[in-house]
Every structure is written in C-alpha cells, then in structure tokens.
C-alpha positions in Angstrom: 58.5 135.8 161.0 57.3 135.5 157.3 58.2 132.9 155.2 60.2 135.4 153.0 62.1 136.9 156.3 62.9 133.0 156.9 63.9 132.5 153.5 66.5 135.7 153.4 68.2 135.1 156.6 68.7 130.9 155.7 70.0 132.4 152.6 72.1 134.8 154.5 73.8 132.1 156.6 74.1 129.5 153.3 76.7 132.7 151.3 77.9 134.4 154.4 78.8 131.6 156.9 78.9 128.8 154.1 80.4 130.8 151.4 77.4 129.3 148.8 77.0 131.7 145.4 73.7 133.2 146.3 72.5 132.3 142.6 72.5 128.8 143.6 69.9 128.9 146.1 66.3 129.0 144.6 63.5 126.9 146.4 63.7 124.0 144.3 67.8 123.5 144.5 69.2 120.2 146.0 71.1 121.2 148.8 73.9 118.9 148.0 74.1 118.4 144.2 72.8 122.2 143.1 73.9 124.4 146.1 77.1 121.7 146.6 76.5 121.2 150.6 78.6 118.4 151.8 77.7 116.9 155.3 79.9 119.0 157.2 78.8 122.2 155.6 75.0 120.7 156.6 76.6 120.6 159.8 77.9 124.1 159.9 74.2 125.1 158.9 71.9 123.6 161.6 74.2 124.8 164.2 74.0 128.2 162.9 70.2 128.0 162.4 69.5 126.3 166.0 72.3 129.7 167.5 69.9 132.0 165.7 66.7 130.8 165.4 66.4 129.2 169.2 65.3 125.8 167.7 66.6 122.1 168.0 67.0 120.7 164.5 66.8 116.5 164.5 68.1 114.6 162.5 65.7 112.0 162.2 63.4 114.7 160.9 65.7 115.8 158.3 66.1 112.7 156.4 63.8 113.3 153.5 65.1 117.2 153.2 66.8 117.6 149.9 65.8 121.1 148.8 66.7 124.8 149.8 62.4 125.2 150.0 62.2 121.6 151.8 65.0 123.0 154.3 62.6 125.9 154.6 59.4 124.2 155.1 61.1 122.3 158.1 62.5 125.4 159.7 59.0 127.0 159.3 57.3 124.4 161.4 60.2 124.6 164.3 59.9 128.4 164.0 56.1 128.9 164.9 
C-alpha cells in the first residue's frame, strides 16, 4: 500500500465513520484542535484502523501523535 492509498482510506474512515468535514484533514492538522477529535472519536478511529488494516495500535506509541500526517506516519510503520 502507498502512502497516498493509506492516506485516502484514513481519510475515508475520519468523514465516513467519524463524520469529520473532509476539508479539515490536510497533513499538517491537529487531530484534536483542527480536525476537532475528542478522545472517544480517537477511540472510534484506532478500532476502525486495527478492523481494517489488521494492525495493533498502542497507546504508548501514540502519545506524541498530534497530526493527521503524524497519524499517518505511525500507521505506515505498523502497515509494512
């Protein structure tokens, strides 16, 4: 999977399952003050990743993730 194919379907998941206005998301949005991601709607997210991407998120690896592209660079380690 490219980067871009990773990209689309993250942003897929972010307006379909999360209901997020797809002009929010660029790479360099904070997930929680651009985007407006509360903790349960982070939630909602890594289960929905891990279902369709077959990975195990932790959270101890998430803690410094504050952008849509930082989100992205973490799945794209988990994803090779």
């Amino acid at each position: 999977m490219t980067r871009e194919e990773l990209e689309l379907k993250v942003k897929y998941f972010l307006v379909e399952d999360i209901e997020v206005d797809e002009a929010l998301i660029t790479t360099d949005a904070n997930l929680k003050d651009d985007i407006g991601i509360d903790s349960l709607d982070f939630v909602d997210i890594v289960v929905i990743v891990e279902k369709n991407f077959g990975v195990k998120i932790k959270p101890e690896e998430m803690a410094g993730v504050q952008t849509f592209g930082q989100f992205c660079d973490y799945l794209e380690t988990k994803v090779k």
